[in-house]
Residue, then its C-alpha position, 0 to 999 in steps of 0.5 A: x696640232x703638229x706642222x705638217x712634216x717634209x715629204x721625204x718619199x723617196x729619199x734613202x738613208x743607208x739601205x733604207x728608202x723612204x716609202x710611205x708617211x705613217x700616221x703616228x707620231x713620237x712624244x717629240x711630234x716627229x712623224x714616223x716613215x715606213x721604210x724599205x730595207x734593199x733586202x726587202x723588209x719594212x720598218x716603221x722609223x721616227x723622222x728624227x732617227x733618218x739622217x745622211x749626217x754621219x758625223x752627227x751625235x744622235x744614233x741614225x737608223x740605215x737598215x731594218x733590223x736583220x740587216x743593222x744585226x748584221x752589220x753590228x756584228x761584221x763591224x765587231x768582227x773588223x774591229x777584233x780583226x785589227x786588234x789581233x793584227x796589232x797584238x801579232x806585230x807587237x809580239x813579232x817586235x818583242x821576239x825579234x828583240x829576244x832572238x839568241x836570249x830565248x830558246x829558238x824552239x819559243x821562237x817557232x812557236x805562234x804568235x798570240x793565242x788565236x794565232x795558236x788556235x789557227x795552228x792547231x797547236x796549245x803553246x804559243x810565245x808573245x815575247x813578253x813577261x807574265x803578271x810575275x815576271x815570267x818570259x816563258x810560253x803560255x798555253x791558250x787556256x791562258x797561263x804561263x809555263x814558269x808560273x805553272x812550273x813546267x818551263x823555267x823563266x828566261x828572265x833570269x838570263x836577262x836580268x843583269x847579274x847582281x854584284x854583292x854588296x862587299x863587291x860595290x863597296x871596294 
């Protein structure tokens, strides 16, 4: 017969706060808590899934399910926050590096893509060259305008002019 476990009525992991021992058992002989959510919710966790230990390997439970749903989601939505705010100050860095190379209206167009969405508008410039080595404007469907042969590449400005073979050699 498994040892009687620790009383941990009571205690709170996250929003969960221990209200009741449950008469089940896992595989491993951990004795299951009913547990109360601060949004009101129960749910029914093994005793090995509650812990206060953040840096801990083993995944912990903190919210009833509604609630763990929401926080996935708002931590996606950070993480996808911060990324966007990386790709915006690179492309600020690399335009800010083009300025008198590039046509000033590629300048004045946004940022990255969702920075164009946000505008409403369908181009936007990063300062960066496509897979063939395009510098030119993208739509936000994805694409580059020289790829798509509606705006010739400014690489070709930038690109120092290549002496001929006759001219190295004398």
């Amino acid at each position: 017969m498994p040892s009687q476990p620790r009383n941990r009525v009571g205690e709170i992991y996250g929003r969960l706060t221990v209200v009741r021992a449950s008469g089940r058992r896992t595989k491993s002989g951990n004795a299951f808590w009913w547990c109360r959510c601060s949004c009101g919710r129960e749910r029914e966790v093994p005793g090995d899934k509650l812990s206060k230990n953040t840096a801990r390997k083993k995944p912990v439970i903190t919210a009833c399910l509604v609630c763990s749903r929401e926080l996935q989601v708002e931590g996606v939505c950070a993480k996808n926050d911060r990324e966007e705010r990386q790709r915006r100050d690179n492309a600020e860095r690399q335009r800010e590096a083009l300025k008198g190379q590039v046509p000033d209206s590629w300048l004045r167009l946004p940022l990255t893509d969702a920075h164009a969405r946000e505008l409403g508008q369908v181009l936007f410039f990063r300062g960066s060259c496509c897979l063939r080595g395009h510098l030119a404007p993208y739509r936000i469907n994805g694409g580059c305008l020289a790829c798509a042969g509606q705006k010739p590449s400014a690489h070709t400005t930038l690109r120092p002019n290549n002496t001929s073979s006759a001219e190295r050699r004398s």
